[in-house]
PDB file of N, CA, C and O in Angstrom:
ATOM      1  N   UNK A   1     -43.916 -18.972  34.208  1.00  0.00           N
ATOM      2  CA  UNK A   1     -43.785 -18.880  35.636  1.00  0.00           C
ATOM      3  C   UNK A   1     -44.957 -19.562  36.321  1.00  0.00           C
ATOM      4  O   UNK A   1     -44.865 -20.068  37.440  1.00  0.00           O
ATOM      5  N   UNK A   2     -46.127 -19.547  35.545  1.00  0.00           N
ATOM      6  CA  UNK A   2     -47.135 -20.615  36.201  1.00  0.00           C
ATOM      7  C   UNK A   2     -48.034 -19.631  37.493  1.00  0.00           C
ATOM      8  O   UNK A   2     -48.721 -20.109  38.395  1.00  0.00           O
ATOM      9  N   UNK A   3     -47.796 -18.334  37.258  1.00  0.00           N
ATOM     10  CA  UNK A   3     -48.223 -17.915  38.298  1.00  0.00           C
ATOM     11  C   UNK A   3     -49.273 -16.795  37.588  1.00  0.00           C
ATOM     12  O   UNK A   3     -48.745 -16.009  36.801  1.00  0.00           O
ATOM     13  N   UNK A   4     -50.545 -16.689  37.789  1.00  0.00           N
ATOM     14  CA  UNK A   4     -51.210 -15.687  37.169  1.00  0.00           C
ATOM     15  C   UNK A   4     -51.822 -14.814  38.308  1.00  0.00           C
ATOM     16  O   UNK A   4     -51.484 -14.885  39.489  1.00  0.00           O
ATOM     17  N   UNK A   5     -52.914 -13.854  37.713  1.00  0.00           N
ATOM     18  CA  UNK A   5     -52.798 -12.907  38.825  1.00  0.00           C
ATOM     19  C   UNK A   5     -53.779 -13.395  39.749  1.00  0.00           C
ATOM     20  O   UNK A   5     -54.679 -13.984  39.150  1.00  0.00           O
ATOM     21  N   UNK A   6     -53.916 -13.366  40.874  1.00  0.00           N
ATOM     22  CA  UNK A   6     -54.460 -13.688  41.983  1.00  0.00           C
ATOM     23  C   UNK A   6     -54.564 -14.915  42.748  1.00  0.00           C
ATOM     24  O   UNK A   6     -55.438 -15.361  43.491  1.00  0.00           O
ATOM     25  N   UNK A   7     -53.140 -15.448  42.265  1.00  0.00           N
ATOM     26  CA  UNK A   7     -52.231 -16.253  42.812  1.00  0.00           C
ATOM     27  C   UNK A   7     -51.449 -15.858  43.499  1.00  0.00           C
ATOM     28  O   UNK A   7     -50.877 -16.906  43.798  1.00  0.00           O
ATOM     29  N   UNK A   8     -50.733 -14.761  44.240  1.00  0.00           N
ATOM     30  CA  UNK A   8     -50.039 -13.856  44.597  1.00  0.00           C
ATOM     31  C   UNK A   8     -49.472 -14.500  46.163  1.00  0.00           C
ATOM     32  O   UNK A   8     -48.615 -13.894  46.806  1.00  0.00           O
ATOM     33  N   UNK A   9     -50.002 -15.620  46.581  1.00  0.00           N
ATOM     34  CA  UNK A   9     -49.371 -15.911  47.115  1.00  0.00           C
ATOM     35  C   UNK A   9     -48.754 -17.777  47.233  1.00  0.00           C
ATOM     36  O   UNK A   9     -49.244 -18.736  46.635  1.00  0.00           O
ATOM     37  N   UNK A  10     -46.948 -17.790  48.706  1.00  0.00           N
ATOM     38  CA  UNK A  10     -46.721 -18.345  48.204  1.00  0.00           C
ATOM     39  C   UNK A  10     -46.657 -19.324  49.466  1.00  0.00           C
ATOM     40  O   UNK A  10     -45.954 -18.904  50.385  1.00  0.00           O
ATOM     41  N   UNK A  11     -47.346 -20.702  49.682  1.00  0.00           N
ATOM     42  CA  UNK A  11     -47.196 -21.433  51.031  1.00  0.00           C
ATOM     43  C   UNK A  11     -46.377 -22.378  50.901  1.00  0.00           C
ATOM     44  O   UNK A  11     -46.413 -23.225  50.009  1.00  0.00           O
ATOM     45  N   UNK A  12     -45.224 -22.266  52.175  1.00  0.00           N
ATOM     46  CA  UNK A  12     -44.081 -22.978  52.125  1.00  0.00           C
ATOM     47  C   UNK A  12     -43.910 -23.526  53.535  1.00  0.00           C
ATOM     48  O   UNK A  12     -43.125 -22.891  54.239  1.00  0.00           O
ATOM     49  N   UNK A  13     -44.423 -24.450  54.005  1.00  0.00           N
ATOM     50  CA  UNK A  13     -44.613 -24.747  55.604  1.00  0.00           C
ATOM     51  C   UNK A  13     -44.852 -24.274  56.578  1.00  0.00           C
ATOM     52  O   UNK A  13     -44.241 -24.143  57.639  1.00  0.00           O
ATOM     53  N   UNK A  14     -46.592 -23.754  55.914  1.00  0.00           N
ATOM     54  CA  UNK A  14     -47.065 -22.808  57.145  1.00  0.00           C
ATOM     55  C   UNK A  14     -46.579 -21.771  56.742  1.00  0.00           C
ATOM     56  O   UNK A  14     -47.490 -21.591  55.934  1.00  0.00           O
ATOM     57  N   UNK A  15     -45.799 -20.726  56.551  1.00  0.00           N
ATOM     58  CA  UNK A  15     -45.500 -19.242  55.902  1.00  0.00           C
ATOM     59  C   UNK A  15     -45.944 -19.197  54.742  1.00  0.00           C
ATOM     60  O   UNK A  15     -45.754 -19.848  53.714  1.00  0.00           O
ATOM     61  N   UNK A  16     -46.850 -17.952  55.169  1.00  0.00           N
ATOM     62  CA  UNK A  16     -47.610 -17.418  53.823  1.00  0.00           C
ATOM     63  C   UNK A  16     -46.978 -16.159  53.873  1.00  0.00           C
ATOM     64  O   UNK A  16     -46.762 -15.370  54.794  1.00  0.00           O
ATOM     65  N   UNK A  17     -46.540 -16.155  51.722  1.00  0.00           N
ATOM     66  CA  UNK A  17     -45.510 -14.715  51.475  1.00  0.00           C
ATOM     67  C   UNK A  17     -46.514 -14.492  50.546  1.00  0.00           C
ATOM     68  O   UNK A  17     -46.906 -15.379  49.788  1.00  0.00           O
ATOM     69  N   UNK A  18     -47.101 -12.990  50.557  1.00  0.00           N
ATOM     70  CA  UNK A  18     -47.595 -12.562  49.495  1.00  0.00           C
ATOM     71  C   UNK A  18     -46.853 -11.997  48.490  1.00  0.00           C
ATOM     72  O   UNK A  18     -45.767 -11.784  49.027  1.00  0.00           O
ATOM     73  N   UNK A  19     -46.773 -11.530  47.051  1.00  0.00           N
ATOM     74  CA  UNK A  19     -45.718 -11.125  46.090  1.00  0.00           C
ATOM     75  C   UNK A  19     -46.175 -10.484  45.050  1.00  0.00           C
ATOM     76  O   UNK A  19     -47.148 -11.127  44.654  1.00  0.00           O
ATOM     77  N   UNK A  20     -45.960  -9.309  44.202  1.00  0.00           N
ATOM     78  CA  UNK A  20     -46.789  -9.512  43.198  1.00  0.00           C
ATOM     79  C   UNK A  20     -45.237  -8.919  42.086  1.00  0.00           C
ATOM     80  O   UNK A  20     -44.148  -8.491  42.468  1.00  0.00           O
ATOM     81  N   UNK A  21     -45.670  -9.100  40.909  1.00  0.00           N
ATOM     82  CA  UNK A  21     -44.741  -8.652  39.746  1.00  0.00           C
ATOM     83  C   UNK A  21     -44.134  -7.494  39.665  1.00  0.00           C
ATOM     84  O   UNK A  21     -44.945  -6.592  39.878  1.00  0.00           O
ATOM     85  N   UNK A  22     -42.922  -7.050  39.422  1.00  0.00           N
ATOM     86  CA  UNK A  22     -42.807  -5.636  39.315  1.00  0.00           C
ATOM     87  C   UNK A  22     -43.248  -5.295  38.182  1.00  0.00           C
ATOM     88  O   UNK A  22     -43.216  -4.081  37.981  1.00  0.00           O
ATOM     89  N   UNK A  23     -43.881  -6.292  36.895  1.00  0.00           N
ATOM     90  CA  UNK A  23     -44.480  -6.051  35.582  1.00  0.00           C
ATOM     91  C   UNK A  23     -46.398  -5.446  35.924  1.00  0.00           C
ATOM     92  O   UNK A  23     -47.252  -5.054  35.129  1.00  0.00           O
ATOM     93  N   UNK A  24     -46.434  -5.605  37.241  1.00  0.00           N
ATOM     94  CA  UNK A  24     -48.099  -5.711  37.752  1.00  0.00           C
ATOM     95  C   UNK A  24     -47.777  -4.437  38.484  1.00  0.00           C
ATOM     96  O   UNK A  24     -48.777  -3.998  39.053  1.00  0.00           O
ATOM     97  N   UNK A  25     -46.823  -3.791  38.630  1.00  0.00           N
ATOM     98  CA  UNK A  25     -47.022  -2.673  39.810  1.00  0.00           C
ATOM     99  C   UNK A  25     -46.956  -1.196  38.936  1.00  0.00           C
ATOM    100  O   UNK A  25     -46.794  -1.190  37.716  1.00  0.00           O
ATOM    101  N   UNK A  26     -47.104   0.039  39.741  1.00  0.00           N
ATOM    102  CA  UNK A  26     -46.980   0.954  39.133  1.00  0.00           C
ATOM    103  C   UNK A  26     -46.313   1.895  39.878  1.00  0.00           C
ATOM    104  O   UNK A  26     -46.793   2.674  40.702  1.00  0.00           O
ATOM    105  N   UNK A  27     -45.166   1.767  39.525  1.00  0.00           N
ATOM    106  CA  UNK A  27     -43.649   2.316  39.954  1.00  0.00           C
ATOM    107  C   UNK A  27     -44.362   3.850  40.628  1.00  0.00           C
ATOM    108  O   UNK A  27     -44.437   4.023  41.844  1.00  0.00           O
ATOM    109  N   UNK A  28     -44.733   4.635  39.852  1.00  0.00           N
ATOM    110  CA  UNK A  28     -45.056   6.326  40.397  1.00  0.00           C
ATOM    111  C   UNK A  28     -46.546   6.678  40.417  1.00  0.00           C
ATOM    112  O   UNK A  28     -47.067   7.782  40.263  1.00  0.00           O
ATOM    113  N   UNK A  29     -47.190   5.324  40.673  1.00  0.00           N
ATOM    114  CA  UNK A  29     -48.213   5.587  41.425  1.00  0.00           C
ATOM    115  C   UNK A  29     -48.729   6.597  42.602  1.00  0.00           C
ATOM    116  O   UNK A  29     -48.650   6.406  43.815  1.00  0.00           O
ATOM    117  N   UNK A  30     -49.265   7.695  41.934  1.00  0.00           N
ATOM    118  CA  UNK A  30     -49.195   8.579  43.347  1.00  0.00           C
ATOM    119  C   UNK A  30     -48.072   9.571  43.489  1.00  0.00           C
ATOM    120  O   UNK A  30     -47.877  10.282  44.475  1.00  0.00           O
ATOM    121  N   UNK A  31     -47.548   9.545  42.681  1.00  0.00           N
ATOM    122  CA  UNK A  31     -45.733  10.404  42.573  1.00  0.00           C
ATOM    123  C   UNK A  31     -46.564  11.742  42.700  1.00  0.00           C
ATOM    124  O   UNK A  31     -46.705  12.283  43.797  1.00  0.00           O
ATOM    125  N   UNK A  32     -47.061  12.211  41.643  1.00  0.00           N
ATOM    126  CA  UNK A  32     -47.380  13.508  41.379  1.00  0.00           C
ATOM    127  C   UNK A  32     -48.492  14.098  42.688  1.00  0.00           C
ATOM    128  O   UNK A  32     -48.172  15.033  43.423  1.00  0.00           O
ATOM    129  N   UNK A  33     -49.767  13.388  42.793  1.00  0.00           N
ATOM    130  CA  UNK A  33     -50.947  13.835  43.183  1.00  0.00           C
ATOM    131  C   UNK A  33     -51.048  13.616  45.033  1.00  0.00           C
ATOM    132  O   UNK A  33     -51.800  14.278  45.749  1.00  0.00           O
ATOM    133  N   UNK A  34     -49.922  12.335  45.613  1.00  0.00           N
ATOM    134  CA  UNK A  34     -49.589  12.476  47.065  1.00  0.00           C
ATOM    135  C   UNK A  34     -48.138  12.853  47.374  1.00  0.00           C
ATOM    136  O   UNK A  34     -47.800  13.292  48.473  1.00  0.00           O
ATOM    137  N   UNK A  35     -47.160  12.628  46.183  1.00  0.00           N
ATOM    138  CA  UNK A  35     -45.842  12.974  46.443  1.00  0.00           C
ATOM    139  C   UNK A  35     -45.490  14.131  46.719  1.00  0.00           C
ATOM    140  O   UNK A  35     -44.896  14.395  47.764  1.00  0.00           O
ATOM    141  N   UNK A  36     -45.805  15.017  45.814  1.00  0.00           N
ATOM    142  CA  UNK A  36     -45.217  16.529  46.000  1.00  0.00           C
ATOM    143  C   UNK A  36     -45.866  17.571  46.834  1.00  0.00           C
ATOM    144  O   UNK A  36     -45.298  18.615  47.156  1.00  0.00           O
ATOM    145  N   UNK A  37     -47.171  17.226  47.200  1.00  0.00           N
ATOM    146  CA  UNK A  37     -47.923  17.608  48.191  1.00  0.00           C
ATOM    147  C   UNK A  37     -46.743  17.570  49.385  1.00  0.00           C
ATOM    148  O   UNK A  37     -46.140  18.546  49.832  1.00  0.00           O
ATOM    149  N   UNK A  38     -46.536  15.701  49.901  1.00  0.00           N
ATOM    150  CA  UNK A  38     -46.155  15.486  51.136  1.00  0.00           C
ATOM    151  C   UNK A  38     -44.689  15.669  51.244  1.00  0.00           C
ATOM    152  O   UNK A  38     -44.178  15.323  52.309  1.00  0.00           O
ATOM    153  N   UNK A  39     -43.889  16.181  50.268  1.00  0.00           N
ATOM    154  CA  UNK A  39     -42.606  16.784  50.418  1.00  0.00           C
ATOM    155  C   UNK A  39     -42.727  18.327  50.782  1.00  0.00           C
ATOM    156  O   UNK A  39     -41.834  18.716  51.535  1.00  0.00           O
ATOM    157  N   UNK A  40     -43.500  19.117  50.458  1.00  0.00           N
ATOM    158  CA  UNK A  40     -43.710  20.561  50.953  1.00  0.00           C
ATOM    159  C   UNK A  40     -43.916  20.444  52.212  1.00  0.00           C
ATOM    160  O   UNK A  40     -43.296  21.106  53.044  1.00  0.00           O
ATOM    161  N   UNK A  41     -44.925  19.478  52.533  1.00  0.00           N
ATOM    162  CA  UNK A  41     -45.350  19.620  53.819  1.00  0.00           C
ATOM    163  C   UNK A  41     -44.044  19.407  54.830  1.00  0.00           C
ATOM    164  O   UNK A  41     -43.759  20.087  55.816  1.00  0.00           O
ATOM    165  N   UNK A  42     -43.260  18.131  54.228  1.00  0.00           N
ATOM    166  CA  UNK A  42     -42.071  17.955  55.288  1.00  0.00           C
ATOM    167  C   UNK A  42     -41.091  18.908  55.188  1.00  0.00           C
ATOM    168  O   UNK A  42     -40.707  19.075  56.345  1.00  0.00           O
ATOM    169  N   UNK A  43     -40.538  19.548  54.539  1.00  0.00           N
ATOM    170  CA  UNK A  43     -39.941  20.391  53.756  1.00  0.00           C
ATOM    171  C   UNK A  43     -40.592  22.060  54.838  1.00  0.00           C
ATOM    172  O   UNK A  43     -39.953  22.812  55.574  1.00  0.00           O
ATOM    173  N   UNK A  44     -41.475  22.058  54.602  1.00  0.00           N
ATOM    174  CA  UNK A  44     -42.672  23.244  55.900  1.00  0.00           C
ATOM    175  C   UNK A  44     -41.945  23.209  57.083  1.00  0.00           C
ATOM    176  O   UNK A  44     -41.289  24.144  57.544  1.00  0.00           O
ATOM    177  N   UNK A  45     -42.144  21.599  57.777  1.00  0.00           N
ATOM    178  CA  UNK A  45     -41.977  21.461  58.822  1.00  0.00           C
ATOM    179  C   UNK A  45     -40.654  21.448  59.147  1.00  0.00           C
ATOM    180  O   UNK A  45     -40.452  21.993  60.232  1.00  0.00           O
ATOM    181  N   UNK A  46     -39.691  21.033  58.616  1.00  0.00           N
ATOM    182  CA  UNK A  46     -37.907  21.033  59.119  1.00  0.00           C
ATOM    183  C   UNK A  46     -37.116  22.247  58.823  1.00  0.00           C
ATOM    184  O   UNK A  46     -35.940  22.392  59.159  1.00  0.00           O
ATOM    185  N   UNK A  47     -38.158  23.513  57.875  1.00  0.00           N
ATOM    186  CA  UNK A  47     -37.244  24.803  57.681  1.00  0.00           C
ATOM    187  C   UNK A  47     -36.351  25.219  58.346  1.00  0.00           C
ATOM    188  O   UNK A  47     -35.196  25.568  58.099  1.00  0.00           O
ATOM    189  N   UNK A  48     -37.286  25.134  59.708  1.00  0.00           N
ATOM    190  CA  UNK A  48     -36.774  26.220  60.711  1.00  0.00           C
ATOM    191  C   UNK A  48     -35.503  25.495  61.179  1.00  0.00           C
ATOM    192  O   UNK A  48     -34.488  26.145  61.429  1.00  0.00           O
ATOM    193  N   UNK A  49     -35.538  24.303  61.288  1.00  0.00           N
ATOM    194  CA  UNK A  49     -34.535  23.763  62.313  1.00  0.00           C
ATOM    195  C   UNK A  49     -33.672  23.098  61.224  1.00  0.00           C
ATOM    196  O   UNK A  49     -33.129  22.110  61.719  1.00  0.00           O
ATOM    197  N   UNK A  50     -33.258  23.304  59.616  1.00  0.00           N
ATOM    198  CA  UNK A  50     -32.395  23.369  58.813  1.00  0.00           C
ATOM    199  C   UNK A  50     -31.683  24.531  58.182  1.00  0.00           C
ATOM    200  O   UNK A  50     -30.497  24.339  57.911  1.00  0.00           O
ATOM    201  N   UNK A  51     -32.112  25.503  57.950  1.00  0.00           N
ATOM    202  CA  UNK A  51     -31.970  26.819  57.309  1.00  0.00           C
ATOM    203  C   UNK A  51     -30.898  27.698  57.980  1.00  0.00           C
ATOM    204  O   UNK A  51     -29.930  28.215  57.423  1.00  0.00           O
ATOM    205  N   UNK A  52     -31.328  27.791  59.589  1.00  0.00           N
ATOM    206  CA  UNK A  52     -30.182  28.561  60.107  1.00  0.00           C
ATOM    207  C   UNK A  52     -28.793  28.323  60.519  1.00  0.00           C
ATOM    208  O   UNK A  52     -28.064  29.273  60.803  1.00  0.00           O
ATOM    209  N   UNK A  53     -28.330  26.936  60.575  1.00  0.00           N
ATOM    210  CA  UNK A  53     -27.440  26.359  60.764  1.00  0.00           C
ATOM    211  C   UNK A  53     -26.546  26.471  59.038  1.00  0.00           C
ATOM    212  O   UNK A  53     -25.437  26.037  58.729  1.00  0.00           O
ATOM    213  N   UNK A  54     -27.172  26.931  58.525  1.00  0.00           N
ATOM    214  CA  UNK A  54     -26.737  26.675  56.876  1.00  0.00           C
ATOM    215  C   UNK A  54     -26.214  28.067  56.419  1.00  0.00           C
ATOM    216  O   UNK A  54     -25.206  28.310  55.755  1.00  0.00           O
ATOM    217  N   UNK A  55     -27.455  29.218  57.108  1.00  0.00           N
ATOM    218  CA  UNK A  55     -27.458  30.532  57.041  1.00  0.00           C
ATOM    219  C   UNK A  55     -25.922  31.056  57.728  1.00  0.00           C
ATOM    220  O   UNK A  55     -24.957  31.761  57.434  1.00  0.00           O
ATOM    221  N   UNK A  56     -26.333  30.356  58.627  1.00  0.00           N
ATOM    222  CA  UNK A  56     -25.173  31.096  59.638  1.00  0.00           C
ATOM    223  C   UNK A  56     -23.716  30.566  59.309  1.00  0.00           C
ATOM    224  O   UNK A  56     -22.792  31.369  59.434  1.00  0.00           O
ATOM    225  N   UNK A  57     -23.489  29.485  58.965  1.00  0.00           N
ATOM    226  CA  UNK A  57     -22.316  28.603  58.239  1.00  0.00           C
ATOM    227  C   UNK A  57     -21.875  29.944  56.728  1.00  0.00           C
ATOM    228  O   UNK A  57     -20.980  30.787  56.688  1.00  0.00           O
ATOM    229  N   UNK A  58     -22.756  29.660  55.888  1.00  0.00           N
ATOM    230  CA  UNK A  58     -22.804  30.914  54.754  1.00  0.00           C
ATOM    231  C   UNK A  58     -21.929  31.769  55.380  1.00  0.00           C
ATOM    232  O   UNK A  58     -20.715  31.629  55.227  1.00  0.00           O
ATOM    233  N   UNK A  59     -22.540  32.905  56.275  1.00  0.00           N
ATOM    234  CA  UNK A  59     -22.233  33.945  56.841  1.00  0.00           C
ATOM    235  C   UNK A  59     -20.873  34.107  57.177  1.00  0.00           C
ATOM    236  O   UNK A  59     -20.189  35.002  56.680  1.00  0.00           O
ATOM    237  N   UNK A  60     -20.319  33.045  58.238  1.00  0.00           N
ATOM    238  CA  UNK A  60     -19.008  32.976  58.197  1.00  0.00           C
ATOM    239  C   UNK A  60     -18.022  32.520  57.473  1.00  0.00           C
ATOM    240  O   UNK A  60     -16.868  32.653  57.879  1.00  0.00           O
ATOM    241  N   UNK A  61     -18.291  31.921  56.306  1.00  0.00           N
ATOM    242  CA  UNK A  61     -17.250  31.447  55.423  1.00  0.00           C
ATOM    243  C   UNK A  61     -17.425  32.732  54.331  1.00  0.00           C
ATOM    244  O   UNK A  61     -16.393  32.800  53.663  1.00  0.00           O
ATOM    245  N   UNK A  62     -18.294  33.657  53.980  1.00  0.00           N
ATOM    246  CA  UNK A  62     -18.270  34.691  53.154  1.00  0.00           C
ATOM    247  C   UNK A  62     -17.628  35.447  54.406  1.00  0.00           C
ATOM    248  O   UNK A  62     -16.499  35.699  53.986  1.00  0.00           O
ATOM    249  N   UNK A  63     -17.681  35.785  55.277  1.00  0.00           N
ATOM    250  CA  UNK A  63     -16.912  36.770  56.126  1.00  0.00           C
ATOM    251  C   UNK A  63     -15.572  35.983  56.086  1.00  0.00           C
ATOM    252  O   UNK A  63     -14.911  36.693  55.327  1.00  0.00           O
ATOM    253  N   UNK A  64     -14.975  35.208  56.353  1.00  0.00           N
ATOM    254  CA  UNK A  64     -13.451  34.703  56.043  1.00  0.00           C
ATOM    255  C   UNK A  64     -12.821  34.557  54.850  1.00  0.00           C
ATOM    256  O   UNK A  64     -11.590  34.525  54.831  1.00  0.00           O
ATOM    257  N   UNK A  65     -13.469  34.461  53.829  1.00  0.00           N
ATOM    258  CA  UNK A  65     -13.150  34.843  52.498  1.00  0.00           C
ATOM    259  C   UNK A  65     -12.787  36.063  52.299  1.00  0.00           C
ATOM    260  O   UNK A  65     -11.680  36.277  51.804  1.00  0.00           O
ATOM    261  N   UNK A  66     -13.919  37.453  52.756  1.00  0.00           N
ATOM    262  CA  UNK A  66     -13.248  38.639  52.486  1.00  0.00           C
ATOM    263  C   UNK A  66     -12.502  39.209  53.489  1.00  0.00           C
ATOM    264  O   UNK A  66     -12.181  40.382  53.296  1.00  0.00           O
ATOM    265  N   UNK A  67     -12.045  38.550  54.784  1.00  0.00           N
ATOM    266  CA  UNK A  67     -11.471  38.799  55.192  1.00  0.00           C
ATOM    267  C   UNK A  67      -9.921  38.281  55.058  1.00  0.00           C
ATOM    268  O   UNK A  67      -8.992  38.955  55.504  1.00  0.00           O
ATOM    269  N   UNK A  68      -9.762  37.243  54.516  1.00  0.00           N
ATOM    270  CA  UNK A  68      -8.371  36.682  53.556  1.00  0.00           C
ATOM    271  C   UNK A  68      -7.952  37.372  52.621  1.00  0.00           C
ATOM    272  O   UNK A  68      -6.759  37.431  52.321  1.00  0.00           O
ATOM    273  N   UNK A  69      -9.004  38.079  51.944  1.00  0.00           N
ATOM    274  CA  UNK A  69      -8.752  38.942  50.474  1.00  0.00           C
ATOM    275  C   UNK A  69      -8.110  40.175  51.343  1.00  0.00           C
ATOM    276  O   UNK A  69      -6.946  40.546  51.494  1.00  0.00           O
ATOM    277  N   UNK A  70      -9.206  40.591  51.785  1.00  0.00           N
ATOM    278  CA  UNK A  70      -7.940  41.808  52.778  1.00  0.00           C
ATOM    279  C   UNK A  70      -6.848  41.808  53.343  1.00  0.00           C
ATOM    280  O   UNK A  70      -6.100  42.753  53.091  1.00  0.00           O
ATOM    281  N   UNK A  71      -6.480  40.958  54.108  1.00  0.00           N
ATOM    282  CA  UNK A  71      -5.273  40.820  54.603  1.00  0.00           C
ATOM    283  C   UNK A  71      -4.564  40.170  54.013  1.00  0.00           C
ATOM    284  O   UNK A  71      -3.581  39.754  54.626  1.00  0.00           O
ATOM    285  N   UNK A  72      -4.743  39.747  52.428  1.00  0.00           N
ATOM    286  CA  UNK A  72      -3.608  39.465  51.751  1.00  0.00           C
ATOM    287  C   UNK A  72      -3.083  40.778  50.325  1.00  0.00           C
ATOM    288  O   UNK A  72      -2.236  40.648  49.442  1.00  0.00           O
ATOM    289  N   UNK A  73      -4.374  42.421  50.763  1.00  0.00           N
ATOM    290  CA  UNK A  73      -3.205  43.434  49.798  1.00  0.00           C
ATOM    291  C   UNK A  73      -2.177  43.904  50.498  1.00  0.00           C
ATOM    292  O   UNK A  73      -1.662  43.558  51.561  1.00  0.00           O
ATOM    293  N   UNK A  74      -2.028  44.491  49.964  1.00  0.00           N
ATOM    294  CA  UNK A  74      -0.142  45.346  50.321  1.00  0.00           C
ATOM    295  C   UNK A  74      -0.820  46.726  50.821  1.00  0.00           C
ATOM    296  O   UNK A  74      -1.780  47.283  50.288  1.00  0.00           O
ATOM    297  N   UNK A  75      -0.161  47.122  51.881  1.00  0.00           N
ATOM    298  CA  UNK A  75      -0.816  48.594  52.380  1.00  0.00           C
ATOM    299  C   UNK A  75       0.596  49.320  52.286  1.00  0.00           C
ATOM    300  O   UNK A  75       1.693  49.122  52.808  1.00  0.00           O
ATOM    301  N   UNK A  76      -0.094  50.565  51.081  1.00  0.00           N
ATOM    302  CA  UNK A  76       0.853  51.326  50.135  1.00  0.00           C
ATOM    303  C   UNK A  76       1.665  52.231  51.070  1.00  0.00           C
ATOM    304  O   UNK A  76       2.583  52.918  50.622  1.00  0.00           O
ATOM    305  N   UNK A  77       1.328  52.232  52.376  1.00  0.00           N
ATOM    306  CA  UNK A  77       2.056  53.302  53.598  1.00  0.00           C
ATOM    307  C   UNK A  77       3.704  52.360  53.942  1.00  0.00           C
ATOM    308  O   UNK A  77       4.861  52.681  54.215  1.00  0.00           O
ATOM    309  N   UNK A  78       3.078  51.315  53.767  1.00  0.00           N
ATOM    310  CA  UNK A  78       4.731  50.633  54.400  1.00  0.00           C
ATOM    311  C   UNK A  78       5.745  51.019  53.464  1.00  0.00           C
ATOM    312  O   UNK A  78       6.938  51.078  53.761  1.00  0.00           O
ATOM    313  N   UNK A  79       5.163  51.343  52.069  1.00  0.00           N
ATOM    314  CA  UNK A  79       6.167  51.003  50.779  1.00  0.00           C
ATOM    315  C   UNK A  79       6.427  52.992  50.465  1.00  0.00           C
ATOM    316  O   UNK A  79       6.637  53.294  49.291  1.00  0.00           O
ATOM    317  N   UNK A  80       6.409  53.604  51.013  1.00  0.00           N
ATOM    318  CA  UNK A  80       5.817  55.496  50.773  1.00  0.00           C
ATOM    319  C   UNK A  80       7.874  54.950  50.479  1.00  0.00           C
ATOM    320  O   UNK A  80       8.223  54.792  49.309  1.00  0.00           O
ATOM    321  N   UNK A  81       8.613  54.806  51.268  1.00  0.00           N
ATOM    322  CA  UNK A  81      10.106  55.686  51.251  1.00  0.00           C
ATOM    323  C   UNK A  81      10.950  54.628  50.423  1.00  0.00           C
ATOM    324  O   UNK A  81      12.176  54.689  50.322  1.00  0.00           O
ATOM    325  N   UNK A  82      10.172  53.672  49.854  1.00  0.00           N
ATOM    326  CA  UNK A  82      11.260  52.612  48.695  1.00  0.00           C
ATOM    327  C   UNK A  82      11.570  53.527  47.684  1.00  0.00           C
ATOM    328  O   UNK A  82      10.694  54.357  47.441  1.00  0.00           O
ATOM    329  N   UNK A  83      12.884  53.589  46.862  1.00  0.00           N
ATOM    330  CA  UNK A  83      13.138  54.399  45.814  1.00  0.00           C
ATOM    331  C   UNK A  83      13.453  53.294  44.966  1.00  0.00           C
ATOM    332  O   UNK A  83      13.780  53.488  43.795  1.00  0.00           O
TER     333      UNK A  83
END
C-alpha cells in the first residue's frame, strides 16, 4: 500500500483527508474503563422519563389479561336447573 505510519494523510487538490488503518486502531479502546461508566450515567438520567410509560403499559395489559380469563369462565348459577 506504500503507506506507513505517519503518512496518514491524503492531498488531492488542496483537500487534506486524514485516515488511519483499521489494522492501527483499537476497536474497544476505552469500552470497559469510559464505556460502562457513561452508560449508567445515561441510563441514571432517562429512568424517570422511560420506566413509567413501560410500568404503566405492564399494568394494563396484566389487568386485561386477567380480566379476559374472567370473563371467559362459566358462572355455575346460570347452569343450577340443567338436568
Amino acid at each position: 500500500m506504500g503507506m506507513h505510519w505517519g503518512e496518514l494523510n491524503k492531498n488531492i487538490r488542496g483537500i487534506i483527508t486524514y485516515s488511519l488503518s483499521p489494522y492501527e486502531q483499537k476497536a474497544f479502546a476505552g469500552a470497559i474503563s469510559k464505556g460502562v461508566p457513561n452508560m449508567f450515567r445515561r441510563v441514571k438520567g432517562q429512568i424517570f422519563r422511560v420506566a413509567p410509560p413501560f410500568v404503566g403499559a405492564y399494568l394494563i395489559y396484566d389487568w386485561a389479561k386477567k380480566e379476559h380469563a374472567r370473563l371467559q369462565r362459566k358462572d355455575p348459577a346460570e347452569f343450577a336447573n340443567d338436568e
